[in-house]
C-alpha positions as CSV (number, residue, x, y, z in Angstrom):
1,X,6.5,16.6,13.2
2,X,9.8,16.2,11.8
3,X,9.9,15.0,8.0
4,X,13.0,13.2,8.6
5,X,11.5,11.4,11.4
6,X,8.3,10.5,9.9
7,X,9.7,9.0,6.9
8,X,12.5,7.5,9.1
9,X,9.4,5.7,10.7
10,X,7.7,4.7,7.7
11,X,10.7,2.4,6.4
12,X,11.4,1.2,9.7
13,X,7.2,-0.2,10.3
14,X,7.2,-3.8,10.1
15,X,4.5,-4.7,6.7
16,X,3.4,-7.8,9.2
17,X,1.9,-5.1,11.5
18,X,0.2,-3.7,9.0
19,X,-1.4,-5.9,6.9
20,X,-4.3,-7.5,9.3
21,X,-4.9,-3.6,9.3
22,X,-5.2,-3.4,6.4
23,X,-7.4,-6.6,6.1
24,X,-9.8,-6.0,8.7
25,X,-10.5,-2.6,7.4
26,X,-11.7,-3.8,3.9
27,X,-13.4,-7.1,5.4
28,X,-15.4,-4.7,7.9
29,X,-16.2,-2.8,4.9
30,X,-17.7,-6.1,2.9
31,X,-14.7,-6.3,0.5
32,X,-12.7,-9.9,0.7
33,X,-9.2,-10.8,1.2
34,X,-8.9,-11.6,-2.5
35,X,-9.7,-8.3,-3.2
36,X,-6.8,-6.7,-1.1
37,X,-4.6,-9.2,-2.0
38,X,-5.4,-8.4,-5.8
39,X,-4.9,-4.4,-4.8
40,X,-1.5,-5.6,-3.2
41,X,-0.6,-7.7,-6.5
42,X,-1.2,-5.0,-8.7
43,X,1.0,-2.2,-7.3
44,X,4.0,-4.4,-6.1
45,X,3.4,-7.2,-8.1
46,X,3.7,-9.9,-5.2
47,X,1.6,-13.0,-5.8
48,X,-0.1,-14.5,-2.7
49,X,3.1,-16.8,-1.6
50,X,5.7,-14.0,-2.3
51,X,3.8,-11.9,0.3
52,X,3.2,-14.4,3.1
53,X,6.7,-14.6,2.8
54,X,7.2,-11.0,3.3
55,X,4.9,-11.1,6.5
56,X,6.5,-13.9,7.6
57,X,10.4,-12.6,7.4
58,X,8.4,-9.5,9.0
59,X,10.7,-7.6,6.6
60,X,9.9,-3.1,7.1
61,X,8.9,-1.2,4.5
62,X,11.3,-0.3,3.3
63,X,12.7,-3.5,2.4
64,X,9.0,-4.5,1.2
65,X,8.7,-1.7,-1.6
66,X,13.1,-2.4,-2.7
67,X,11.8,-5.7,-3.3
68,X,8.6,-4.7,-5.1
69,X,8.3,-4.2,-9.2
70,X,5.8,-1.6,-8.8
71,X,3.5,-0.8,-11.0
72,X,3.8,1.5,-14.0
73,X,0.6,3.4,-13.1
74,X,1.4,3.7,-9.6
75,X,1.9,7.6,-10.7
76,X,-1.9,7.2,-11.7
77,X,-2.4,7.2,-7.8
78,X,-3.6,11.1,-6.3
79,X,-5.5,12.6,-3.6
80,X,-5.4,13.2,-0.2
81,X,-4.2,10.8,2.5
82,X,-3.6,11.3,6.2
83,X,-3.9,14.8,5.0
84,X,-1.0,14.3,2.6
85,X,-1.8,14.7,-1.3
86,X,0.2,11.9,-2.5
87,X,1.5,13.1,-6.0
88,X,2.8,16.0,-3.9
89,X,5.0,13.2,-1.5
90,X,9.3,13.9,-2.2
91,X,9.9,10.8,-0.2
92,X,9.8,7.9,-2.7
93,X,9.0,5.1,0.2
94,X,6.8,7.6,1.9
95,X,5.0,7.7,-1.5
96,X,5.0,4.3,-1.8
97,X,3.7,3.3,1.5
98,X,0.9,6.0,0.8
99,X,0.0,4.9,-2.5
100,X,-0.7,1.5,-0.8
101,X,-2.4,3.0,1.9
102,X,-4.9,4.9,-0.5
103,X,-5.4,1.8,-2.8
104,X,-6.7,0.1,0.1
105,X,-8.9,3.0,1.2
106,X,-10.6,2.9,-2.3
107,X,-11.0,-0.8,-1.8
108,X,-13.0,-0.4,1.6
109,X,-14.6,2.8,0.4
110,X,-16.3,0.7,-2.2
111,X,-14.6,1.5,-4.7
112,X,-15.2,-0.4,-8.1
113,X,-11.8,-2.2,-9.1
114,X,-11.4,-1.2,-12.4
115,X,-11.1,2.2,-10.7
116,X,-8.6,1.1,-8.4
117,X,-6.3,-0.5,-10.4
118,X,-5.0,2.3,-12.4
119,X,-4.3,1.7,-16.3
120,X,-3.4,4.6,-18.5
């Protein structure tokens, strides 16, 4: 596949498609909406209201992570994702859409949250 064209693809997906996704996959896994939500918080620092309105503007993400403050220990975030290592990522909103991704793997994988959210 194409870089260019994958990353061209991740900044154009819709966040509103995504995020039942997201949602089911940690609900199927036992894990609650507060917890995702909580996951989201921390790495974009959108509160519960800022990111209904994001889903329901159905803004991309691209426009999601320009208007995110993300977190300072985002970098904190490594491994392996869709067979991508993510601290290896050039794209910065490839990176960032990954780093989300991976947060809410941890979070359905059980993960403990202290784990997940990332301080130095």
């Amino acid at each position: 596949m194409n870089n260019n064209t994958h990353h061209e693809r991740m900044a154009k997906m819709i966040f509103a498609s995504v995020y039942p996704l997201y949602l089911t996959k940690v609900e199927k896994k036992g894990r609650t909406k507060e917890e995702l939500l909580q996951v989201i918080e921390w790495l974009t620092g959108f509160d519960q209201a800022k990111l209904q309105e994001m889903i329901e503007k159905r803004v991309t993400f691209e426009t999601f992570f320009q208007n995110a403050a993300l977190n300072p220990n985002a970098h904190l975030i490594t491994g392996m994702i869709c067979g991508y290592r993510i601290e290896e990522i050039e794209n910065p909103l490839t990176q960032k859409v990954r780093y989300l991704d991976k947060l809410v793997d941890e979070l359905a994988n059980g993960r403990k949250m202290e784990k997940i959210l990332r301080s130095a």
